[in-house]
N, C-alpha and C positions, 0 to 999 in steps of 0.2 A: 828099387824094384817097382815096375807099375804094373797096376792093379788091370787085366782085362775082362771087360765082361763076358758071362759065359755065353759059348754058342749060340745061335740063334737055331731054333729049328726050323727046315727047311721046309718054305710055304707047300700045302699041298693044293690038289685038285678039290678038294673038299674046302680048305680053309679059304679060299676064293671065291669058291658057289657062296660059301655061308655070307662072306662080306659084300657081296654083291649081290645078293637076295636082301638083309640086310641096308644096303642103301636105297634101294628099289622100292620098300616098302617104304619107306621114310620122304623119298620122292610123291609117294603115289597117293600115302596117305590123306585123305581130308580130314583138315585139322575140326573138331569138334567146334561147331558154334552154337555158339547159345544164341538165344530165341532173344529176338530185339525186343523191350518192353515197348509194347503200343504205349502212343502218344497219348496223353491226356484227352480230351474234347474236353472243353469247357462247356459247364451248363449240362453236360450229359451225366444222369443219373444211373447210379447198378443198385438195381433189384437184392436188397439181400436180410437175411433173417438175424435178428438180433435181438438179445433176449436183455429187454428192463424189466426192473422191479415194477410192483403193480399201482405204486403208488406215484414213481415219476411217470409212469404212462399216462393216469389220470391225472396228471398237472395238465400235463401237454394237450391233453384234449377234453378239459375243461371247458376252455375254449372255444371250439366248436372246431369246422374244417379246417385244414391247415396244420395240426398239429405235427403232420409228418418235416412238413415244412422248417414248422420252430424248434423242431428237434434237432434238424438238420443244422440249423442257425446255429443251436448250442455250440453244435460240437465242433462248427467249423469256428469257433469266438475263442473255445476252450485249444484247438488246435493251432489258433493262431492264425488263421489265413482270413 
């Protein structure tokens, strides 16, 4: 005895609009892109606000001008680069 599957119900006018609207927007869509990271520049510095204790701020400008400089130096020794 073989097994048939049951009926198919029969496609309508609607069950066609739907798949066909359905592929239309899948066509049409623009797929999301993300925002490309800008490229480094080298040598180019960013303005930014960062909070040290008061006492390594006065290491660093101890010294006199510059200290933003050697501070800089640190972090790029400690970062590795």
């Amino acid at each position: 005895m073989a097994i048939t599957p049951p009926p198919r119900r029969p496609r309508t006018l609607s069950d066609a609009k739907t798949e066909a609207e359905a592929l239309f927007k899948k066509t049409t869509t623009k797929p999301i892109e993300t925002p490309a990271k800008p490229a480094a520049v080298p040598g180019v510095r960013e303005l930014v606000s960062l909070r040290i204790d008061q006492d390594v701020l006065a290491f660093f400008q101890d010294d006199g001008p510059g200290w933003q400089d050697r501070i800089n130096d640190a972090l790029r020794k400690v970062a590795g680069k």
